[in-house]
N, C-alpha and C positions, 0 to 999 in steps of 0.2 A: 213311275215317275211322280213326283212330290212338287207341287206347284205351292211355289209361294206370292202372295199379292206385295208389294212395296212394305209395306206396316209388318207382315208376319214376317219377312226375311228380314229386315232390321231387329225386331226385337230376338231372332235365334241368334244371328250374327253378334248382338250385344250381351247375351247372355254367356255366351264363351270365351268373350274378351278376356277376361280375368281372373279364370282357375286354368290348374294344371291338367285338367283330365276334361273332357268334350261333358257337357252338360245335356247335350242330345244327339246322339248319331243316327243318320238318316244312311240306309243301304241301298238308296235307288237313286236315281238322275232328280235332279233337283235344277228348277227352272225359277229367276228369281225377274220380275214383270217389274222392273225398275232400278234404283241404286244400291249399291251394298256398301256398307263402314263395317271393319274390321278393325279390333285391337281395342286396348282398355281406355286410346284416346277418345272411344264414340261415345256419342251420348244420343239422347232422344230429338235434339234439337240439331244434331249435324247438318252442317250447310251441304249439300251434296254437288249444286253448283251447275258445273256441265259434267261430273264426275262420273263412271258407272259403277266404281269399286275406288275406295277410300281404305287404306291402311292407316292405322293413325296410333301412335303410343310413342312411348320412350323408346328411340332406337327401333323402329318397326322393320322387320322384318319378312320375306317371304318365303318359303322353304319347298324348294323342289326334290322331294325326296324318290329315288328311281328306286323298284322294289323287284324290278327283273332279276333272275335266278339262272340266267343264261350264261351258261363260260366263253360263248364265241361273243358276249355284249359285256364287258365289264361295265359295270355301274358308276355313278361319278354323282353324290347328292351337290347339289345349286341353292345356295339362296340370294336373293336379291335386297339390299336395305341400307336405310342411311342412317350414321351414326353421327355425331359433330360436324354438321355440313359435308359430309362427303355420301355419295352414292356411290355403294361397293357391289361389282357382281363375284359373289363369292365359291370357293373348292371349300365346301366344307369336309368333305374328305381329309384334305390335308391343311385347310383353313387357311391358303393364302387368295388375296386376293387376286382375281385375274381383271379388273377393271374396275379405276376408280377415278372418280369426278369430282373434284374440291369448289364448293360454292365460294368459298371463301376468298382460297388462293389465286382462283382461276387456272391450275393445273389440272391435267389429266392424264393418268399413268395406266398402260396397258401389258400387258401379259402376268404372270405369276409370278410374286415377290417386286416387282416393280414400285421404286417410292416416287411419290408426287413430291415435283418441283414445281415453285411458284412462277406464273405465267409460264410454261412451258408442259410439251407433251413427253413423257419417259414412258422408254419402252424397257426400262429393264433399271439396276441398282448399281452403285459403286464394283459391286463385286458382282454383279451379274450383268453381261455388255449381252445386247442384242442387236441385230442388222433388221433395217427394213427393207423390205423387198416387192419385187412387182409396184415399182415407183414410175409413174410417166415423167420425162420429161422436162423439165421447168420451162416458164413458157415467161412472166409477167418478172419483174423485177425484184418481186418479192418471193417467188418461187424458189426452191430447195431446189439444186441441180445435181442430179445425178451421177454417179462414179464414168458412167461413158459418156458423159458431156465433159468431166473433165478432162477423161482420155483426150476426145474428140479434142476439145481446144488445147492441149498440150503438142497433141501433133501437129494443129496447124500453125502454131505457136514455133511448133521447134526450127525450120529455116530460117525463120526470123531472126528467132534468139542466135542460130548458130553461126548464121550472116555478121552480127552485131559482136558474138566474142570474139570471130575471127579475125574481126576490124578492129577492136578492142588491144588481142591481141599485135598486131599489128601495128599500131600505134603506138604500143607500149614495148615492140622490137624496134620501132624508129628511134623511139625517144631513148632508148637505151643507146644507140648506137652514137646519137646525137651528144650523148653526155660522154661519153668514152673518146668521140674527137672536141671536144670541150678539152677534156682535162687531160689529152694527148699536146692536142696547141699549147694550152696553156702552162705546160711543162715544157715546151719545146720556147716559149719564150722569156721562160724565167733561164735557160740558157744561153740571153742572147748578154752580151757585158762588153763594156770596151777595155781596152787593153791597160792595165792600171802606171804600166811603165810607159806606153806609148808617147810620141810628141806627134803635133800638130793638132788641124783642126777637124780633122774627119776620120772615122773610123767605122769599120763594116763586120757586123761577125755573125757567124753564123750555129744554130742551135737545133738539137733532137731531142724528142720528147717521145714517151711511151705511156697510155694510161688502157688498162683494162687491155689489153693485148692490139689498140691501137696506135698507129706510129703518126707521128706528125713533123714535120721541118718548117724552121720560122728564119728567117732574113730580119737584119735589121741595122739600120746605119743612126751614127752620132753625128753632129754636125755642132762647133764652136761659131756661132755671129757675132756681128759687129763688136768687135774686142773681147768674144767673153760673156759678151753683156745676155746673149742669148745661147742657148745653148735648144737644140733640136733632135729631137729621135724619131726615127720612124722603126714601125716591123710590118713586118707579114707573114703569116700562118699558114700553111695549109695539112689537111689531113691526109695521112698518106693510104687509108682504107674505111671502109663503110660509107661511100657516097662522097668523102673527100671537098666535105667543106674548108670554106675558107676565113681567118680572122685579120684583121689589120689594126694596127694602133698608129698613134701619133701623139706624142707629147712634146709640152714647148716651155721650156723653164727660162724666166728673168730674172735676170740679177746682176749686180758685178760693181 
């Protein structure tokens, strides 16, 4: 084992920042009695802070590399590092990221291939849909609620709703019915006329109407007053099915 005091493990750690091949390899356990800076960002004056290991460079990176030789372990190398404000934990196997943190956007995007969307958490891409699972719950008003919370509340929902189409329904077979003795009467009293030949002062006739396959019969008398000068009509309506409402008119014409 190779002990290093603070001073000599910063100055090894600074001297391999910055080439491509180890400037010194050490083959035994190595014990470092303070802070460590790594990368070609250290220098001899690094702030270390409350820090115990400092990665520091352009895009610094950490590389977990697995060198097992087992068939029943397949291997999977790791690195961990941040590029343009984002912290990515990396496959470098296959070099997508499986997790990534945007200081920037305030996104963070989780499994492999997954893009970061701004203020929000992505589990997966346009063309790659993921499901979250082992979800509790919602509980606060702001909580995500769950596919069996909707169930739940769709069930207790459904007597309700099916109470209300029913009445719905229903309302809108009255109201149907309602307008078919409308325009049943109302044909049955454009049938009502007085006699164009007739004399005298009163006259009575009677009229049938048909609308929407309801039947309706309407009465209705004429009446000549005082010389002429008035002239009076009455009728009355009624349906002859669907509930068998009734209409009544009366008009009063002056003149002479």
């Amino acid at each position: 084992m190779v002990k290093y005091s603070l001073p000599a493990a910063a100055m090894v750690l600074l001297a391999t920042g910055t080439v491509s091949q180890a400037a010194e390899v050490v083959s035994q356990d190595i014990v470092v009695m303070g802070s460590a800076c790594v990368g070609s960002g250290c220098t001899t004056s690094t702030d270390f802070g409350y820090n115990t290991i400092i990665v520091s460079g352009d895009s610094p990176t950490i590389l977990f590399n697995d060198t097992s030789s087992s068939s029943a372990f397949p291997t999977t190398d790791w690195s961990v590092g941040t590029n343009a404000g984002v912290f990515a934990i990396t496959n470098v196997d296959t070099g997508q990221n499986v997790m990534q943190v945007s200081s920037t956007g305030n996104g963070v995007a989780l499994g492999a291939g997954s893009t970061l969307v701004e203020g929000a958490i992505s589990v997966g891409s346009e063309t790659n849909k993921r499901r979250i699972t082992n979800v509790a719950d919602g509980v606060a008003a702001s909580d995500v609620a769950t596919y069996g919370q909707l169930l739940a509340a769709m069930d207790a929902a459904g007597p309700a709703n099916n109470a209300l189409i029913q009445k719905n329904d229903q309302r809108i077979d009255k109201l149907s019915d309602e307008v078919s003795q409308v325009g049943a009467m109302s044909s049955a009293f454009s049938a009502l006329s007085m006699n164009p030949r007739g004399e005298g002062d009163n006259f009575l006739s009677i009229g049938l109407g048909n609308y929407a396959g309801t039947s309706a019969l309407a009465v209705g008398s004429y009446h000549f007053l005082d010389g002429n000068r008035i002239f009076l009509n009455t009728g009355v309506a009624r349906a002859l099915d669907n509930g068998a409402h009734t209409a009544v008119r009366l008009g009063v014409t002056f003149g002479g």
